[in-house]
N, CA, C and O atoms as a Tripos MOL2 file, in Angstrom:
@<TRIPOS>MOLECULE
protein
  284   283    71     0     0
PROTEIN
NO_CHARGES

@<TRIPOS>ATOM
      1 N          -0.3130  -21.1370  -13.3830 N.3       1 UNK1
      2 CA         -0.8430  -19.8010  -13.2120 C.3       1 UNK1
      3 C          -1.5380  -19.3600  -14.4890 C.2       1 UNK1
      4 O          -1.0900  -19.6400  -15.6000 O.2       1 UNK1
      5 N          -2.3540  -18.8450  -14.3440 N.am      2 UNK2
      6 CA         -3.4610  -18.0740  -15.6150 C.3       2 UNK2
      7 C          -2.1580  -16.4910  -15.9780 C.2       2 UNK2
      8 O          -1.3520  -15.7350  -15.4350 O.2       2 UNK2
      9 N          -2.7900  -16.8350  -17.2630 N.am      3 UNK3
     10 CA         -2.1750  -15.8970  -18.1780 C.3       3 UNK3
     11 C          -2.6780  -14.7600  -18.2440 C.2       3 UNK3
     12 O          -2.0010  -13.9570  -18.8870 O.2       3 UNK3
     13 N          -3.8710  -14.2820  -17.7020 N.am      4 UNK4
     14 CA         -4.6090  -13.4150  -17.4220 C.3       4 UNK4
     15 C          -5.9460  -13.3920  -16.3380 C.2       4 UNK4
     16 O          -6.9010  -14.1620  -16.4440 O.2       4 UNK4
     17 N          -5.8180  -12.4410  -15.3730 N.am      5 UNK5
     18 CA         -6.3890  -12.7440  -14.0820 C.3       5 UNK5
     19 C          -7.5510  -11.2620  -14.1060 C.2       5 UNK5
     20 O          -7.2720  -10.1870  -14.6360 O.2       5 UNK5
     21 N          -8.8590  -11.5880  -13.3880 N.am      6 UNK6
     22 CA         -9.9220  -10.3260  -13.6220 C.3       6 UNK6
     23 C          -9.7920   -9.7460  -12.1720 C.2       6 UNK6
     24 O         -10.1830  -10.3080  -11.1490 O.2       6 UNK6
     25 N          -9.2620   -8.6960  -12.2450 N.am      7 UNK7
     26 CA         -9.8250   -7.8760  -10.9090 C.3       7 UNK7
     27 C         -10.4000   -6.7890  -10.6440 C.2       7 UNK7
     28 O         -10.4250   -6.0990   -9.6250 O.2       7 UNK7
     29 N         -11.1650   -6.6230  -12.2930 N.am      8 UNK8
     30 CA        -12.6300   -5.7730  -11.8390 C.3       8 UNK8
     31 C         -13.4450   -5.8840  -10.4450 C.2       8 UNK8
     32 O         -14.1130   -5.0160   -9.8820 O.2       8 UNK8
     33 N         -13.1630   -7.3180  -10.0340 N.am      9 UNK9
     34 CA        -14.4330   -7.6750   -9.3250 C.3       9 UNK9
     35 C         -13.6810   -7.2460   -8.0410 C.2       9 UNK9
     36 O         -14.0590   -6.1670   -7.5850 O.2       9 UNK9
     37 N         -13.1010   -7.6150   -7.6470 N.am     10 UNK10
     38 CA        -12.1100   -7.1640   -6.2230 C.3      10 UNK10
     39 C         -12.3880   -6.0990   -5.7040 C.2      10 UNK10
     40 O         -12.6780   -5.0140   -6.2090 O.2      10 UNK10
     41 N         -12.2380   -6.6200   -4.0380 N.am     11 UNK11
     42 CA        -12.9630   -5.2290   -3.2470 C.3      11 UNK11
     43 C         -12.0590   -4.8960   -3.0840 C.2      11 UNK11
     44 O         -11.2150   -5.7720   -3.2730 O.2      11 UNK11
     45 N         -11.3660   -3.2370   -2.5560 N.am     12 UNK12
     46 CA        -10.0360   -2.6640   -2.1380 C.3      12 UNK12
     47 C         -10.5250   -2.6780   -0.7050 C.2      12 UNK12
     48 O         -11.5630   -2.4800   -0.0730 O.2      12 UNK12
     49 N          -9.0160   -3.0740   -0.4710 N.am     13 UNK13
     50 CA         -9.1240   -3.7070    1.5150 C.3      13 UNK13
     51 C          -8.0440   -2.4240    1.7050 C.2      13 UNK13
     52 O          -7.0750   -2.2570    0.9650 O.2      13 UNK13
     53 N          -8.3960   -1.5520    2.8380 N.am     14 UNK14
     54 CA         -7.2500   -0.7880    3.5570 C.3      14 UNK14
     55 C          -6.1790   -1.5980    4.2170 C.2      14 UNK14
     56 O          -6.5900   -2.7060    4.5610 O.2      14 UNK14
     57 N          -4.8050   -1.3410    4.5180 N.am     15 UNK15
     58 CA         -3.6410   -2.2740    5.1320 C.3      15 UNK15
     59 C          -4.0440   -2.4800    6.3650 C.2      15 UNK15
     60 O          -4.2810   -1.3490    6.7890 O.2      15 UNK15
     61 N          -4.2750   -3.2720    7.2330 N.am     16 UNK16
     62 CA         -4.9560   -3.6250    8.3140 C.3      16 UNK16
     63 C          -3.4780   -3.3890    9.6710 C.2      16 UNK16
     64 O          -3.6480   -3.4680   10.8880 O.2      16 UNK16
     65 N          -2.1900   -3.1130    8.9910 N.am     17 UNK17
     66 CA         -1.0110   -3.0410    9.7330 C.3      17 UNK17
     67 C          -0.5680   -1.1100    9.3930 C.2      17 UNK17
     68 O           0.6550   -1.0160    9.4940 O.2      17 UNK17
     69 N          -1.0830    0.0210    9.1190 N.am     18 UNK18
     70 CA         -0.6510    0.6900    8.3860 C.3      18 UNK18
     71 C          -0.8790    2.0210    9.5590 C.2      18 UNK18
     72 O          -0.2090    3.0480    9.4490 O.2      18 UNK18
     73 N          -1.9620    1.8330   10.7300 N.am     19 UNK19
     74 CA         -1.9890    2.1300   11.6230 C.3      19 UNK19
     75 C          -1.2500    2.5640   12.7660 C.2      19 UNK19
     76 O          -1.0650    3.6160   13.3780 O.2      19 UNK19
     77 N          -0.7710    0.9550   12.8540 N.am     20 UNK20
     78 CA          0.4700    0.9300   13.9380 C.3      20 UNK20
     79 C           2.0340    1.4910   13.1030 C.2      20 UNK20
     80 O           3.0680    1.1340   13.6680 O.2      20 UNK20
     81 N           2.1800    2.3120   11.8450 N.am     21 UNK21
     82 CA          3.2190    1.8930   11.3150 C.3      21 UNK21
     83 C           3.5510    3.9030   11.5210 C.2      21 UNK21
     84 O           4.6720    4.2640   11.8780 O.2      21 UNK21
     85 N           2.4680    4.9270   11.2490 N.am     22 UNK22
     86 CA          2.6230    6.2850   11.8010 C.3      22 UNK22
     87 C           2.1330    6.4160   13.1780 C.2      22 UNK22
     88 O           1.4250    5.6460   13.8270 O.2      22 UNK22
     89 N           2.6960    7.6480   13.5230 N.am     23 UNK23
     90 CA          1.8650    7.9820   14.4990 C.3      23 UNK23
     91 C           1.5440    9.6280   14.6570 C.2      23 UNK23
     92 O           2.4570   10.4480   14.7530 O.2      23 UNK23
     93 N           0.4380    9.9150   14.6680 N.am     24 UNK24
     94 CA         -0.1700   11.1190   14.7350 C.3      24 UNK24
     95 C           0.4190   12.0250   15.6030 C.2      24 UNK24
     96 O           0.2950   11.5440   16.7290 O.2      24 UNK24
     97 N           1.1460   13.3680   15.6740 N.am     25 UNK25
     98 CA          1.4110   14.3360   16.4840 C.3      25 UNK25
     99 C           1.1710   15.6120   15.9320 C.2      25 UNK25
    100 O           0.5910   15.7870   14.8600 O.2      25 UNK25
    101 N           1.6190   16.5100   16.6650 N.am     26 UNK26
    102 CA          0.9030   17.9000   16.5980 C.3      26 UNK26
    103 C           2.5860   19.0220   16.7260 C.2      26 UNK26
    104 O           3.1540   19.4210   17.7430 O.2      26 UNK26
    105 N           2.9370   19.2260   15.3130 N.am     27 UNK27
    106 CA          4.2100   20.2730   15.6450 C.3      27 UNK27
    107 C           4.2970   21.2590   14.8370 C.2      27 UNK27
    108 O           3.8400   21.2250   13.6940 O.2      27 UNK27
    109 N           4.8210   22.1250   15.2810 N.am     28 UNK28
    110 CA          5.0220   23.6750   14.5520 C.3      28 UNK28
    111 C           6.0530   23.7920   13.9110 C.2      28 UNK28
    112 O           7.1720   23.7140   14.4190 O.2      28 UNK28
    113 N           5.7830   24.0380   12.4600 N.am     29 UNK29
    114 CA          7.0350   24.3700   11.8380 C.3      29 UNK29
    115 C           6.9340   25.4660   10.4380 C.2      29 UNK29
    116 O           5.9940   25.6870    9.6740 O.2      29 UNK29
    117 N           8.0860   25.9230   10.4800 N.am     30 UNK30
    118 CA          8.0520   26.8630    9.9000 C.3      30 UNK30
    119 C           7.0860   26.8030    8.5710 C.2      30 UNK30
    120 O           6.6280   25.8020    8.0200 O.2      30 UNK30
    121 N           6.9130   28.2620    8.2110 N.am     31 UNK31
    122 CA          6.0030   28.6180    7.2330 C.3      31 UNK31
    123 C           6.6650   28.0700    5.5320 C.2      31 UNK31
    124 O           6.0940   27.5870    4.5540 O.2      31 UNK31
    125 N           8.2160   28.4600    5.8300 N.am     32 UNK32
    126 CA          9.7220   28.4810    4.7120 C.3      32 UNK32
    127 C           9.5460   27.0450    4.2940 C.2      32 UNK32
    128 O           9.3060   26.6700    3.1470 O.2      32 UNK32
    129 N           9.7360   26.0690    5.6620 N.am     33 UNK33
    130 CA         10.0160   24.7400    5.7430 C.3      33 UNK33
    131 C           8.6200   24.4930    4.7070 C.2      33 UNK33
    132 O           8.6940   24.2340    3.5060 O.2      33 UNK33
    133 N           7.3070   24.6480    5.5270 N.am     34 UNK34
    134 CA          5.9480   23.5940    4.9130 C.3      34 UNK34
    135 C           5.6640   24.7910    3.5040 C.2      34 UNK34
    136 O           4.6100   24.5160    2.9300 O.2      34 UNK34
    137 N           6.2490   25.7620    3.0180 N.am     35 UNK35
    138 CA          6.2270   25.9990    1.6010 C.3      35 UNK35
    139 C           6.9990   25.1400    0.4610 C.2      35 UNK35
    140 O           6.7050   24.6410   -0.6250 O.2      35 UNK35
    141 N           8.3450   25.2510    1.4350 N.am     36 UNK36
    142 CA          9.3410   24.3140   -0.0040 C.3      36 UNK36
    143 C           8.4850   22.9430   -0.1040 C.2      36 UNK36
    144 O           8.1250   22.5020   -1.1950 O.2      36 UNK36
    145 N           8.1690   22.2640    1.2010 N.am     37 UNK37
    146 CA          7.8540   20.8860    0.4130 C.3      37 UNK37
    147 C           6.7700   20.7030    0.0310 C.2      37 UNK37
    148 O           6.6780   19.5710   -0.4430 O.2      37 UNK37
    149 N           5.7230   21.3410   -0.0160 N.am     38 UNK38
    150 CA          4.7960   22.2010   -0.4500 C.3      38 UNK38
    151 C           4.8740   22.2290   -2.2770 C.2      38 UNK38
    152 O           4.3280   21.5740   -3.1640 O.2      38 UNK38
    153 N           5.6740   23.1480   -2.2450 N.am     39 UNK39
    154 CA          6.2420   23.3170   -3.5950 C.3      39 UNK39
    155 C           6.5560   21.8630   -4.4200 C.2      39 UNK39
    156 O           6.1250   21.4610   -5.5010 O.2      39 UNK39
    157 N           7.4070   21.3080   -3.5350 N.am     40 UNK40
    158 CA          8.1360   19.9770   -3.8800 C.3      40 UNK40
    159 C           7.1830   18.8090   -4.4310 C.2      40 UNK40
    160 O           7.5040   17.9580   -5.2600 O.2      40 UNK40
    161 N           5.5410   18.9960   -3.5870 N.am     41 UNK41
    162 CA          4.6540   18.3290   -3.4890 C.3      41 UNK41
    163 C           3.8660   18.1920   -4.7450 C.2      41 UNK41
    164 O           3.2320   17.2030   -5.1100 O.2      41 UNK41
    165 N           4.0290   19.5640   -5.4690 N.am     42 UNK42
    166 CA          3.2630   19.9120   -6.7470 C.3      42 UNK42
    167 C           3.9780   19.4020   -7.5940 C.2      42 UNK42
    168 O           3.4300   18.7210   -8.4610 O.2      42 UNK42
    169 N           5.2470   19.5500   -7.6060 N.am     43 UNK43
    170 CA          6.0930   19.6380   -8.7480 C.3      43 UNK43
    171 C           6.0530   17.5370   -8.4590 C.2      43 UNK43
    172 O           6.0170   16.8610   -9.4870 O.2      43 UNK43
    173 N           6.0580   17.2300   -7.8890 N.am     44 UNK44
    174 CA          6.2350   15.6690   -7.9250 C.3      44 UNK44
    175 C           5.1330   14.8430   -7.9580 C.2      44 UNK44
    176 O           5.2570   13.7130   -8.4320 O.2      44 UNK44
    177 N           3.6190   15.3900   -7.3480 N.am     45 UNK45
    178 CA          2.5700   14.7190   -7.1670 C.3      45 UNK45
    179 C           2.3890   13.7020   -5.8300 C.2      45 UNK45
    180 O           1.4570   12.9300   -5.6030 O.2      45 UNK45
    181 N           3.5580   13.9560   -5.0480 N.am     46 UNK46
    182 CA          3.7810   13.5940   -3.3660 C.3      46 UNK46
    183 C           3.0690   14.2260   -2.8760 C.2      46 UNK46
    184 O           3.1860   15.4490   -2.9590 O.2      46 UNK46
    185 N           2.0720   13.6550   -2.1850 N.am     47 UNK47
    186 CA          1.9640   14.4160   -0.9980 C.3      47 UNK47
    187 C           3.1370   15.1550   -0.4900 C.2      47 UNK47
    188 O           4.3120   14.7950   -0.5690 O.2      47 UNK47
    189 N           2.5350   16.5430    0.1930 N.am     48 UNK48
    190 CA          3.7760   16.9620    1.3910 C.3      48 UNK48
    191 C           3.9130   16.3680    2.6250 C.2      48 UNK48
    192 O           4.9800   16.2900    3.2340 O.2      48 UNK48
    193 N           2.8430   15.9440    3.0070 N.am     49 UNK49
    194 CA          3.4670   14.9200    4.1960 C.3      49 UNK49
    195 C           3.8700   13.8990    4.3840 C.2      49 UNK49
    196 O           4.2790   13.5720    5.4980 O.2      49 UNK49
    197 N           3.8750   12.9640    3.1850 N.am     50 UNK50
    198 CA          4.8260   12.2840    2.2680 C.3      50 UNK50
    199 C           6.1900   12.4690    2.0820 C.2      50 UNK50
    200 O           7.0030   11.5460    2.0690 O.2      50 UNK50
    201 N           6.4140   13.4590    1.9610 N.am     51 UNK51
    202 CA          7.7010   13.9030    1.2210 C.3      51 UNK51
    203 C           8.8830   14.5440    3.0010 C.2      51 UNK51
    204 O          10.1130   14.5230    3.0170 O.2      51 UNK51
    205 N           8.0790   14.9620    4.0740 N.am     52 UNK52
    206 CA          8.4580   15.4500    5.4270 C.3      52 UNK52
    207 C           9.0240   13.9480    5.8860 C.2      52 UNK52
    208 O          10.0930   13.5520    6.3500 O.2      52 UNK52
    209 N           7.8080   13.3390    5.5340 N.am     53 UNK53
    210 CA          8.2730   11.8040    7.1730 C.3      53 UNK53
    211 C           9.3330   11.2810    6.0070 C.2      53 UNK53
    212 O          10.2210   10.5840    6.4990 O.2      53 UNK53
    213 N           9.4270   11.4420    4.7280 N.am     54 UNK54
    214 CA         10.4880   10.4490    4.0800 C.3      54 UNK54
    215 C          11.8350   11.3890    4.1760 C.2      54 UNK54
    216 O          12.9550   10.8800    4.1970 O.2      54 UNK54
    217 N          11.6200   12.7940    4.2320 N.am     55 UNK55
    218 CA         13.1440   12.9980    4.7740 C.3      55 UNK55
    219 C          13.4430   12.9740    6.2380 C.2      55 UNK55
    220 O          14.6070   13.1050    6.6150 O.2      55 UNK55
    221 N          12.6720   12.8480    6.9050 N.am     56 UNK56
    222 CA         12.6410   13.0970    8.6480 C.3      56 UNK56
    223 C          13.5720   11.3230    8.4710 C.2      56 UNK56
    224 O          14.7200   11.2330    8.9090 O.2      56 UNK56
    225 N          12.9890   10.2750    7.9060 N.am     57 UNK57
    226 CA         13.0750    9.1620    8.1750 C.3      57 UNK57
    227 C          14.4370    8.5920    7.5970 C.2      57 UNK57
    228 O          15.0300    7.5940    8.0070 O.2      57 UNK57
    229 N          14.8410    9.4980    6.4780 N.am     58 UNK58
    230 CA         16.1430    9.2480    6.0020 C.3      58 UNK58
    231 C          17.1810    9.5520    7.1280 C.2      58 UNK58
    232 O          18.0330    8.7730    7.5540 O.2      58 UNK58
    233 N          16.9110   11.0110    7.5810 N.am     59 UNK59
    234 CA         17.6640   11.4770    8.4040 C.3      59 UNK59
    235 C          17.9750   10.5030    9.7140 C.2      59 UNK59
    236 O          19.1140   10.3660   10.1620 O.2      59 UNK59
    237 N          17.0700    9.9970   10.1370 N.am     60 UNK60
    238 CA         17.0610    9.0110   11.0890 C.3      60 UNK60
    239 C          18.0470    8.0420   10.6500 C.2      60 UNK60
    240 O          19.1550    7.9160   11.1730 O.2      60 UNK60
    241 N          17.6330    7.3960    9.7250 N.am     61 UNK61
    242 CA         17.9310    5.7110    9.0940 C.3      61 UNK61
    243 C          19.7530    6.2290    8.8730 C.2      61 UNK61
    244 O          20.5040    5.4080    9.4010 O.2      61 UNK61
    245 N          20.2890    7.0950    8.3820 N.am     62 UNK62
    246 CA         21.3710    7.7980    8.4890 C.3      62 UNK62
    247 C          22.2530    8.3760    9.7820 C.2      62 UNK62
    248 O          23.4310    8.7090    9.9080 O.2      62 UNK62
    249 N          21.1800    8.3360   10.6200 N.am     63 UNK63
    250 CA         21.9480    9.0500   11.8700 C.3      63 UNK63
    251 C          22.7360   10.5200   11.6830 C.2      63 UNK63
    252 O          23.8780   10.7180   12.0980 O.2      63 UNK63
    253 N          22.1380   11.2430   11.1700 N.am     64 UNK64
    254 CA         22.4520   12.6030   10.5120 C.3      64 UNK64
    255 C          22.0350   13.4490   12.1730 C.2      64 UNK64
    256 O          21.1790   13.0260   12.9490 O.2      64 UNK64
    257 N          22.7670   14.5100   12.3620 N.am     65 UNK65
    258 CA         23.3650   15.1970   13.3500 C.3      65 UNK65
    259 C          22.8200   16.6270   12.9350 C.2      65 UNK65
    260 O          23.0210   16.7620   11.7280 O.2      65 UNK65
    261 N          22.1240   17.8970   13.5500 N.am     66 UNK66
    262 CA         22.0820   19.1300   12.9960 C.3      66 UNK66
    263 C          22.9630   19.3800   13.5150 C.2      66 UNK66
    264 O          23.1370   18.8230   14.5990 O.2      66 UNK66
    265 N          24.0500   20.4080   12.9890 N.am     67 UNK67
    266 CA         25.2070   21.4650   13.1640 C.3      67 UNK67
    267 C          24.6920   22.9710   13.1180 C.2      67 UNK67
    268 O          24.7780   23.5450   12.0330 O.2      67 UNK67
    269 N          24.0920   23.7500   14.3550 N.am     68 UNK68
    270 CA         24.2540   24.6740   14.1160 C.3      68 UNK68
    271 C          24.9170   25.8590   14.9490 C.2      68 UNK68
    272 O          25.0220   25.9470   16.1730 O.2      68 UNK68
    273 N          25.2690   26.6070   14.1160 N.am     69 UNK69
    274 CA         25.9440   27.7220   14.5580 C.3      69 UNK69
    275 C          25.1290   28.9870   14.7930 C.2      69 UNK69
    276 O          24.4480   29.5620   13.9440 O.2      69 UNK69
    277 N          25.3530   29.4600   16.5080 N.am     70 UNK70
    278 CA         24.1960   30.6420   16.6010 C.3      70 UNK70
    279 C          25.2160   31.6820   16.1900 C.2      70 UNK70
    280 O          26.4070   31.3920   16.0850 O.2      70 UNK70
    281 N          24.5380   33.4220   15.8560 N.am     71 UNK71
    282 CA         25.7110   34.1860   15.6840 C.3      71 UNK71
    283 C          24.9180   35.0310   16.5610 C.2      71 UNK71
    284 O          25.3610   36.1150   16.9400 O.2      71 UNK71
@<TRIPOS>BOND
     1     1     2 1
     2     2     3 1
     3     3     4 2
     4     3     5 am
     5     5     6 1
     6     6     7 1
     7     7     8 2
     8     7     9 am
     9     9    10 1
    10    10    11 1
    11    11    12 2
    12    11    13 am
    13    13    14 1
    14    14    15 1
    15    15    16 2
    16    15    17 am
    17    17    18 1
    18    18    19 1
    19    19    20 2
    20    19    21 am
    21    21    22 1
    22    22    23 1
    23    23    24 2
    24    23    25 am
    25    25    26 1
    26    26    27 1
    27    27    28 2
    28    27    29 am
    29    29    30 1
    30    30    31 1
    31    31    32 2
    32    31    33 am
    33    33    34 1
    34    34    35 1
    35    35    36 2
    36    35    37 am
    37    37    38 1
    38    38    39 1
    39    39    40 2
    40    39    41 am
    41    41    42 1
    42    42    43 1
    43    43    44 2
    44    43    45 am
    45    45    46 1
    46    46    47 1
    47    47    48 2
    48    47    49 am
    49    49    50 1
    50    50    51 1
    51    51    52 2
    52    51    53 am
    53    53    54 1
    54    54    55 1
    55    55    56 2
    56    55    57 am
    57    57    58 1
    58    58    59 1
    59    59    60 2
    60    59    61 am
    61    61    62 1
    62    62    63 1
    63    63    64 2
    64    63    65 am
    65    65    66 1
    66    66    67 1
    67    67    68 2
    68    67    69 am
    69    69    70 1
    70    70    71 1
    71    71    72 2
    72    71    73 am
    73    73    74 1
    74    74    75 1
    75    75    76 2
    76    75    77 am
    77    77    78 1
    78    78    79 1
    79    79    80 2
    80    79    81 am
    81    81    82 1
    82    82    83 1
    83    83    84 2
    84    83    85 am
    85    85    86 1
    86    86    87 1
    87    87    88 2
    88    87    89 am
    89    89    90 1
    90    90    91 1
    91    91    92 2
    92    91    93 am
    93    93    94 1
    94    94    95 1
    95    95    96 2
    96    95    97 am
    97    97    98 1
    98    98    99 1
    99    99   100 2
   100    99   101 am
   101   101   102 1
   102   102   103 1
   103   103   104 2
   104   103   105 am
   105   105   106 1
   106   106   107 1
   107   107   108 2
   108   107   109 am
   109   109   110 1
   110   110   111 1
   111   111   112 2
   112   111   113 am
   113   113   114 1
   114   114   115 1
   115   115   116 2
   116   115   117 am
   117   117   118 1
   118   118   119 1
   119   119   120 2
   120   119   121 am
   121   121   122 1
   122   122   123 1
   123   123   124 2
   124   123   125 am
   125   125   126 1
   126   126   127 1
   127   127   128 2
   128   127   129 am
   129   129   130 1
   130   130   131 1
   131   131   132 2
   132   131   133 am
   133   133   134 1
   134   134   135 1
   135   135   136 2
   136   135   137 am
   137   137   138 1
   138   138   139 1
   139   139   140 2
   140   139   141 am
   141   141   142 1
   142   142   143 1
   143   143   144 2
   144   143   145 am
   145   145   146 1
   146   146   147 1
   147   147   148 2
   148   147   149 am
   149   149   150 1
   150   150   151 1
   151   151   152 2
   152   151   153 am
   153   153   154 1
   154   154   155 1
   155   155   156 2
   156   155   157 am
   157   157   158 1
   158   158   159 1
   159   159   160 2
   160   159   161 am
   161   161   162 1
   162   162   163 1
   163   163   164 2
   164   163   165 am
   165   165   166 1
   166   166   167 1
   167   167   168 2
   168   167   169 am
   169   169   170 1
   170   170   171 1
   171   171   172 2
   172   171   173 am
   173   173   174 1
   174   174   175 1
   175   175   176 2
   176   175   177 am
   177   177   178 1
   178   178   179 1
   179   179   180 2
   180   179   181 am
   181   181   182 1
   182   182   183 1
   183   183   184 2
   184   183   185 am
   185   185   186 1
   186   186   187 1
   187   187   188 2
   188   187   189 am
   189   189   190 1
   190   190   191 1
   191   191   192 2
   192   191   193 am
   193   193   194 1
   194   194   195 1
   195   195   196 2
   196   195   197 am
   197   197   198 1
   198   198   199 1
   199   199   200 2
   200   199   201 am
   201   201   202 1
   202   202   203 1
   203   203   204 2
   204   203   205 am
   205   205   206 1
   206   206   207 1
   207   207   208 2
   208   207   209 am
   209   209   210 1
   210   210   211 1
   211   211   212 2
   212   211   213 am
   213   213   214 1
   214   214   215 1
   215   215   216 2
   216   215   217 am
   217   217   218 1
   218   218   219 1
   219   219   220 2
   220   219   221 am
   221   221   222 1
   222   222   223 1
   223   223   224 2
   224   223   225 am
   225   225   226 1
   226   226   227 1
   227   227   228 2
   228   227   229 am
   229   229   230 1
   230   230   231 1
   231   231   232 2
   232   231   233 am
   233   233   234 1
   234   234   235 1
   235   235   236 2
   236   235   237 am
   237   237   238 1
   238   238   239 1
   239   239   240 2
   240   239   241 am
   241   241   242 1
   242   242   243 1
   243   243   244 2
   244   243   245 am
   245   245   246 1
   246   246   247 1
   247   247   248 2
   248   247   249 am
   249   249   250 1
   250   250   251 1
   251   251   252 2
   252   251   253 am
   253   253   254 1
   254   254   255 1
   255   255   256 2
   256   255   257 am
   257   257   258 1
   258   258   259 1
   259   259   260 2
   260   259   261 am
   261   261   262 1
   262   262   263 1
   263   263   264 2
   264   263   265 am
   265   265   266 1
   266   266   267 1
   267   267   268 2
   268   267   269 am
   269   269   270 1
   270   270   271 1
   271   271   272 2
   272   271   273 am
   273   273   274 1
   274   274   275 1
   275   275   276 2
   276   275   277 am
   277   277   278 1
   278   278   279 1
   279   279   280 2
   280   279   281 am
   281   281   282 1
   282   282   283 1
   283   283   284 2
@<TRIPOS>SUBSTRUCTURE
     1 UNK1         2 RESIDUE 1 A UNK
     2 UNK2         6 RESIDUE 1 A UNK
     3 UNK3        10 RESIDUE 1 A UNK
     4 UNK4        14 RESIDUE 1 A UNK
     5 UNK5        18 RESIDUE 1 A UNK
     6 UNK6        22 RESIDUE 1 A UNK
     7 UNK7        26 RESIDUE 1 A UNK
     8 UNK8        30 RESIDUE 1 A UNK
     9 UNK9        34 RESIDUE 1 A UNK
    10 UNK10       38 RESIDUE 1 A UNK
    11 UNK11       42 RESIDUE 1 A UNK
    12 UNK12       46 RESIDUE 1 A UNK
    13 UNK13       50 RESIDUE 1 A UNK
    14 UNK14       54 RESIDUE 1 A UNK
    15 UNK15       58 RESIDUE 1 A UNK
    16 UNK16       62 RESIDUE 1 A UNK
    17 UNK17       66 RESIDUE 1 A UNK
    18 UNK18       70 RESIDUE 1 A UNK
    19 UNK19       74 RESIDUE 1 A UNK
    20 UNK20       78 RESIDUE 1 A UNK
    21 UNK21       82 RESIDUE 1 A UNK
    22 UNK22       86 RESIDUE 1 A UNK
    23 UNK23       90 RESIDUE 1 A UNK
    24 UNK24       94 RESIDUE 1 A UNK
    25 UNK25       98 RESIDUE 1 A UNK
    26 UNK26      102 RESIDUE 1 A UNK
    27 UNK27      106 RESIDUE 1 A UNK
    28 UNK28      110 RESIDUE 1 A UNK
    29 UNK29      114 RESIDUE 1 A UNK
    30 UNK30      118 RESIDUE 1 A UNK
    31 UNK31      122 RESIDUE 1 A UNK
    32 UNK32      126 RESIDUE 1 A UNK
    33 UNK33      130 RESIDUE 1 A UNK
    34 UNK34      134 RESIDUE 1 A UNK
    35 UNK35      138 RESIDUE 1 A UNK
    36 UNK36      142 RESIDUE 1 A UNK
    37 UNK37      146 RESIDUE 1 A UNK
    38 UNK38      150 RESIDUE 1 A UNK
    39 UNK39      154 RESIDUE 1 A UNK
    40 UNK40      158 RESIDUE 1 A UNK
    41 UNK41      162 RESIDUE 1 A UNK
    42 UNK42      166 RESIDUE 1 A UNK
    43 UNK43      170 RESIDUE 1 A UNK
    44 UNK44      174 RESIDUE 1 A UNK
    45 UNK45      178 RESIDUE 1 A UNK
    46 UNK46      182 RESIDUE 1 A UNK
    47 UNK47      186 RESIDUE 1 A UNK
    48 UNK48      190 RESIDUE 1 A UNK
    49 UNK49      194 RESIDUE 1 A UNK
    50 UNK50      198 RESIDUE 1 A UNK
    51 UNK51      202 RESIDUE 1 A UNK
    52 UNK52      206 RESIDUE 1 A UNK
    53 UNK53      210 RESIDUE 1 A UNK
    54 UNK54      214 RESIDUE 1 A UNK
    55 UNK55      218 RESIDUE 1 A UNK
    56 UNK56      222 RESIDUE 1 A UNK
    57 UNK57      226 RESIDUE 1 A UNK
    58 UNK58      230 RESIDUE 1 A UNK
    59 UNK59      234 RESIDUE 1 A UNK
    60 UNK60      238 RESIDUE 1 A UNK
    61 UNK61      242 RESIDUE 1 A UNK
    62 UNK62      246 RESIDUE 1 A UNK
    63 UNK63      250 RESIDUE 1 A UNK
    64 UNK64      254 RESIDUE 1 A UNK
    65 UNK65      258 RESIDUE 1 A UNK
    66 UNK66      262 RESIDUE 1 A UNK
    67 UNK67      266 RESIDUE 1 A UNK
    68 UNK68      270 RESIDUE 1 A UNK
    69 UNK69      274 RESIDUE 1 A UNK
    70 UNK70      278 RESIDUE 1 A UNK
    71 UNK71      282 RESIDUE 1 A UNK
């Protein structure tokens, strides 16, 4: 292997699999909710919709349950 490799020259290829991997929908959510991560977004340099599908996806990968209580 070379000890040093040039990739000035290299074209940037989009992921040709990255497509099938989201999928586009349309949902309403609170103003509270898309401020904090919002907020979260600045303070980290995440995207916010970045920062939604990676907790939506934790929650999943966890099998996490909402508990709520109406009063």
């Amino acid at each position: 292997m070379r000890k040093h490799y040039d990739f000035s020259k290299m074209k940037a290829r989009r992921n040709p699999y990255a497509r099938r991997l989201k999928q586009q929908i349309t949902i309403r959510i609170g103003t509270n909710a898309i401020g904090y991560f919002k907020e979260m977004s600045e303070e980290t340099g995440i995207p916010y919709q970045n920062l939604i599908n990676s907790y939506l996806s934790d929650c999943a990968d966890k099998h996490r349950k909402l508990v709520a209580k109406w009063e």
